[in-house]
ChimeraX commands (.cxc) that place a marker at each C-alpha (Angstrom):
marker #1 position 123.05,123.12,103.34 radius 0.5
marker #1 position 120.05,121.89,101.11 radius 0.5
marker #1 position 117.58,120.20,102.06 radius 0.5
marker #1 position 115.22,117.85,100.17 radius 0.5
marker #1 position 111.97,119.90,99.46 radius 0.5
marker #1 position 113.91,122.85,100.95 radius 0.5
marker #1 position 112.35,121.92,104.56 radius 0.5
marker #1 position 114.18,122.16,107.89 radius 0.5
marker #1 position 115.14,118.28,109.33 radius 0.5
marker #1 position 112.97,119.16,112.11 radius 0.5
marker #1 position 109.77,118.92,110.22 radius 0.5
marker #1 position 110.45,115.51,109.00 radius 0.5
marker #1 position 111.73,114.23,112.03 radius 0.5
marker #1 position 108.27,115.50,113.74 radius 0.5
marker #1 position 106.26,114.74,110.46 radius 0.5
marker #1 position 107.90,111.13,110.68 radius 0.5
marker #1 position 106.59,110.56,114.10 radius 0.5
marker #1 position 103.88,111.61,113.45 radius 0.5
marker #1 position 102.71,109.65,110.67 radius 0.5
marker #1 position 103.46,106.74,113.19 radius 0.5
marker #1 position 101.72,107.92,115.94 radius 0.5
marker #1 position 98.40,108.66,113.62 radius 0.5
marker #1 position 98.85,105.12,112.07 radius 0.5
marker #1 position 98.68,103.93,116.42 radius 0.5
marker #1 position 95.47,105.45,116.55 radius 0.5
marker #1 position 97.19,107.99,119.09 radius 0.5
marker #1 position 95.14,110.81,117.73 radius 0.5
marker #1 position 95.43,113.13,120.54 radius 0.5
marker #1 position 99.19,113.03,120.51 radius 0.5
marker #1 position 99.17,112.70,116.73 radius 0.5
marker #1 position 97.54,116.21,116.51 radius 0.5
marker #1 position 100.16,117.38,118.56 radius 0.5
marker #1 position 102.73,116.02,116.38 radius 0.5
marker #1 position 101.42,117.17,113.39 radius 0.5
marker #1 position 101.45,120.82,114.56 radius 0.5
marker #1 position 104.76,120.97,116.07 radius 0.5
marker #1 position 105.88,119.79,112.09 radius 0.5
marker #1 position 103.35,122.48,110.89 radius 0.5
marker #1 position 106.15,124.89,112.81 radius 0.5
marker #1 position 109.28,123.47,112.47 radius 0.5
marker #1 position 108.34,123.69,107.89 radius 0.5
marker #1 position 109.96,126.40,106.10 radius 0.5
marker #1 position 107.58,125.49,103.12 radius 0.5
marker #1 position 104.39,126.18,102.94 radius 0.5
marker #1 position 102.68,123.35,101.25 radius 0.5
marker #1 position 103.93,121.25,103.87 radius 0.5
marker #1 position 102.69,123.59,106.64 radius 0.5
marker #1 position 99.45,123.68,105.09 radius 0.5
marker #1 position 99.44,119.87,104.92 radius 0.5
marker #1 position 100.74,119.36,108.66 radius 0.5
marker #1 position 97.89,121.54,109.58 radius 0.5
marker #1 position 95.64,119.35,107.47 radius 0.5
marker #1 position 96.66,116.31,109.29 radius 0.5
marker #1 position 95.86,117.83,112.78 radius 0.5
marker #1 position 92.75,118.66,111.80 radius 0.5
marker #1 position 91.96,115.32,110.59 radius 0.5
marker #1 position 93.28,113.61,113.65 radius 0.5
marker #1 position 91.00,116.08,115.97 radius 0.5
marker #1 position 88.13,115.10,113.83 radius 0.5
marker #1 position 88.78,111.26,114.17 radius 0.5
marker #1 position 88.47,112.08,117.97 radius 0.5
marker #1 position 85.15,113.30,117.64 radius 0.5
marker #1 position 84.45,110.71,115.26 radius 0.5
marker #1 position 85.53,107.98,117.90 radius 0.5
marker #1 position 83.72,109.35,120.67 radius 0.5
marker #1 position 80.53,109.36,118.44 radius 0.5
marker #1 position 80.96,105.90,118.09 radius 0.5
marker #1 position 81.72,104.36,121.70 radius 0.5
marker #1 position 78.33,106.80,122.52 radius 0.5
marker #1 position 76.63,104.46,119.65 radius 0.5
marker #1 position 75.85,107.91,117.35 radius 0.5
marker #1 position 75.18,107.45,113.66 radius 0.5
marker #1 position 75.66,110.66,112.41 radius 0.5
marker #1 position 75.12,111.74,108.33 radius 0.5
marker #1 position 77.69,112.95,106.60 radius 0.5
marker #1 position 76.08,116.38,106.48 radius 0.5
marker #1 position 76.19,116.77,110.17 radius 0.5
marker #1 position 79.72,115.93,110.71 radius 0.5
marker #1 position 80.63,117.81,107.57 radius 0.5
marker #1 position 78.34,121.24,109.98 radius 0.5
marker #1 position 80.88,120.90,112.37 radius 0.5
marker #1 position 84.09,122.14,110.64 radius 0.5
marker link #1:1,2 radius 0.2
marker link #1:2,3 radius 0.2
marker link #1:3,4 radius 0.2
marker link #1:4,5 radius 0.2
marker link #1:5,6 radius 0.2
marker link #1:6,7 radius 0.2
marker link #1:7,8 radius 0.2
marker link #1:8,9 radius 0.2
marker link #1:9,10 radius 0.2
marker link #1:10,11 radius 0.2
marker link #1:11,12 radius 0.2
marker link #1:12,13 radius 0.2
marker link #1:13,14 radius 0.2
marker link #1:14,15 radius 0.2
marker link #1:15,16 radius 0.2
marker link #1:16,17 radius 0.2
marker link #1:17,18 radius 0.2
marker link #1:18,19 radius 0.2
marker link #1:19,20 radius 0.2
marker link #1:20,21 radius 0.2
marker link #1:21,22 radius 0.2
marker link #1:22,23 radius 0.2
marker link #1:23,24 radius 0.2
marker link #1:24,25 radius 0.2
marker link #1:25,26 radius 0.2
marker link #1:26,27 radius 0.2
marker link #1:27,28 radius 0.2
marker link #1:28,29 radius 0.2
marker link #1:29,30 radius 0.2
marker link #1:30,31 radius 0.2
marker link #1:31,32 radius 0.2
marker link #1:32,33 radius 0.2
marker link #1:33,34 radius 0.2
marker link #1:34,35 radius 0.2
marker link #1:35,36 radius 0.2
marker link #1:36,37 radius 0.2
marker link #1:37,38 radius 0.2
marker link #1:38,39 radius 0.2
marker link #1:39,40 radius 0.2
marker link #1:40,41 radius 0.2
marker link #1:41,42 radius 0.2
marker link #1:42,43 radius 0.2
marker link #1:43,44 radius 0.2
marker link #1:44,45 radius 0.2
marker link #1:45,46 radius 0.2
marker link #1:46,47 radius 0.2
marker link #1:47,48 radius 0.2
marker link #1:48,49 radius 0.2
marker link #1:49,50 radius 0.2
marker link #1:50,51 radius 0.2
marker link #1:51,52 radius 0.2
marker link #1:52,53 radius 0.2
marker link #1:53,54 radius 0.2
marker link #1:54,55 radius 0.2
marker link #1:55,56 radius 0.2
marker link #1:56,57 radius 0.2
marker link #1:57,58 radius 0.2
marker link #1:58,59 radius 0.2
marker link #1:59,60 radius 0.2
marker link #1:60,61 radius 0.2
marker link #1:61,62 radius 0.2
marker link #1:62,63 radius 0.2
marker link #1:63,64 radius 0.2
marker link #1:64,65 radius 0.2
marker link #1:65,66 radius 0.2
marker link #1:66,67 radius 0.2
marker link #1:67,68 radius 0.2
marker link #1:68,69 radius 0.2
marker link #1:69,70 radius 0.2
marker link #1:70,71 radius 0.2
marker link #1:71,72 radius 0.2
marker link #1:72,73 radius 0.2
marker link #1:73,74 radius 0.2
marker link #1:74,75 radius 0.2
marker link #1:75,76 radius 0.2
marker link #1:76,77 radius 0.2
marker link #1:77,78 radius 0.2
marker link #1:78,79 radius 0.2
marker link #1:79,80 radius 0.2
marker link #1:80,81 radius 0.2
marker link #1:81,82 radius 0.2
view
């Protein structure tokens, strides 16, 4: 059986959800999402971007955290901590 992108149905279904759950603002759970998709892909450019997106969701944790504490950070100290 083919599959578009020659990906298993279980990376879109995750990728899917989680798309949805990032666009929530569900970060935590988003991050989770994205790396169960990140396992489920048989292709590597979309493992690579699944991982991507987890990062980014972690970092929009921090980056929410830093702002309830009232923290103005520069871009070069949040780009110190990747």
């Amino acid at each position: 059986m083919a599959f578009k992108n020659l990906d298993s149905p279980l990376y879109f279904r995750a990728a899917i959800a989680a798309a949805q759950i990032e666009r929530i603002g569900d970060y935590r759970h988003a991050a989770q999402t994205w790396s169960k998709a990140a396992r489920y892909s048989r292709n590597p450019l979309n493992q690579t971007w699944s991982e991507h997106r987890a990062d980014f969701c972690l970092m929009q944790i921090e980056r929410e955290k830093l702002k309830k504490s009232g923290y103005v950070a520069d871009s070069a100290e949040i780009y110190s901590i990747i």
